[in-house]
Steps between C-alpha positions, in 0.01 A plus 500: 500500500727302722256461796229405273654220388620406814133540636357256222726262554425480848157479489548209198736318775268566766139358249737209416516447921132545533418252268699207614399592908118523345572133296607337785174589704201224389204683299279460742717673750352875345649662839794336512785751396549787730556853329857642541593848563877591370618818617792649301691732720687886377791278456379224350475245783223295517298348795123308469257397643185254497146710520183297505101672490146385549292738300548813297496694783799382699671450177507887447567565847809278483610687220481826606702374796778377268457848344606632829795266514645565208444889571692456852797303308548718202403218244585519178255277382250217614418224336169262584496135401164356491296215415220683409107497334489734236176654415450588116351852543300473149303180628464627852348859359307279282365307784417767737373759247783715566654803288840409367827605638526734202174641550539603900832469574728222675443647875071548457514119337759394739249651785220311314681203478576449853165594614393180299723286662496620881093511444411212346745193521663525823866697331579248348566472087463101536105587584461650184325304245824357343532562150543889648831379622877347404723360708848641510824541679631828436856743582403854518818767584412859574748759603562878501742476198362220343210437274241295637536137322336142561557137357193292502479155410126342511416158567232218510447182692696233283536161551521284846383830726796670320569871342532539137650814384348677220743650251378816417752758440234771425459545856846384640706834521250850561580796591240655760445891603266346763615289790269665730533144753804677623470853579782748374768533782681778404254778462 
């Protein structure tokens, strides 16, 4: 019980750090915060790193590469902090006539999903029609011992090129079986 605490309040720390690096970055500046990789050592020590992508592609081949590091170091846990587009999976199955998760499964949809994506607007979620998509910066820890968790905090343009936070705790703290981004290192 101990470590779970200690893992929420990290990744509450860590979404409150997000935020103000992702506030201080104009609106219009939608590339503008680079992702961060934190690698939590067997011991607890900590070391990061800045990792950037182009397309969907790269972006899983970076992370299977950060799989591998943490696999070489022993890591306890990894966490990912992102400014991210989140696509609603309802209104994108909607859109594209696909079968819900529930229906086929996360890994068939997931397959689906990034078949869409890769085909058809270049990798990129911002190509999507945009009410499929939410903006987001989000902390996301994974570990052998620890239960996969994620903070997300949405947001819309607000005023003056600005970022207005939405307050919606309904999708602040979730717990996720699926983090498939970052491939399981210890198996």
């Amino acid at each position: 019980m101990g470590l779970t605490i200690h893992v929420e309040q990290i990744l509450d720390e860590l979404l409150e750090v997000a935020k103000m690096r992702r506030a201080s970055i104009p609106y219009s500046q939608n590339e503008g915060m680079e992702q961060k990789i934190v690698f939590v050592g067997p011991e607890g020590e900590v070391g990061s790193m800045n990792l950037t992508w182009n397309d969907e592609r790269e972006k899983y081949m970076k992370m299977r590469a950060v799989s591998k590091t943490a696999q070489a170091n022993f890591c306890a846990a990894v966490v990912m902090i992102s400014d991210v587009r989140w696509t609603n999976s309802d209104k994108f199955g909607k859109y594209f006539h696909l079968p819900t998760v529930e229906a086929i499964g996360i890994e068939k949809w997931q397959r689906e999903y990034v078949t869409i994506i890769n085909g058809v607007y270049g990798g990129l979620i911002k190509n999507l029609p945009r009410e499929l998509w939410t903006e987001a910066v989000v902390t996301v820890m994974k570990g052998p011992r620890i239960p996969t968790q994620m903070r997300i905090a949405s947001y819309i343009e607000g005023p003056r090129d600005s970022i207005l936070f939405l307050n919606n705790e309904d999708e602040l703290k979730q717990d996720t079986t699926h983090f498939n981004l970052l491939p399981d290192w210890w198996v």
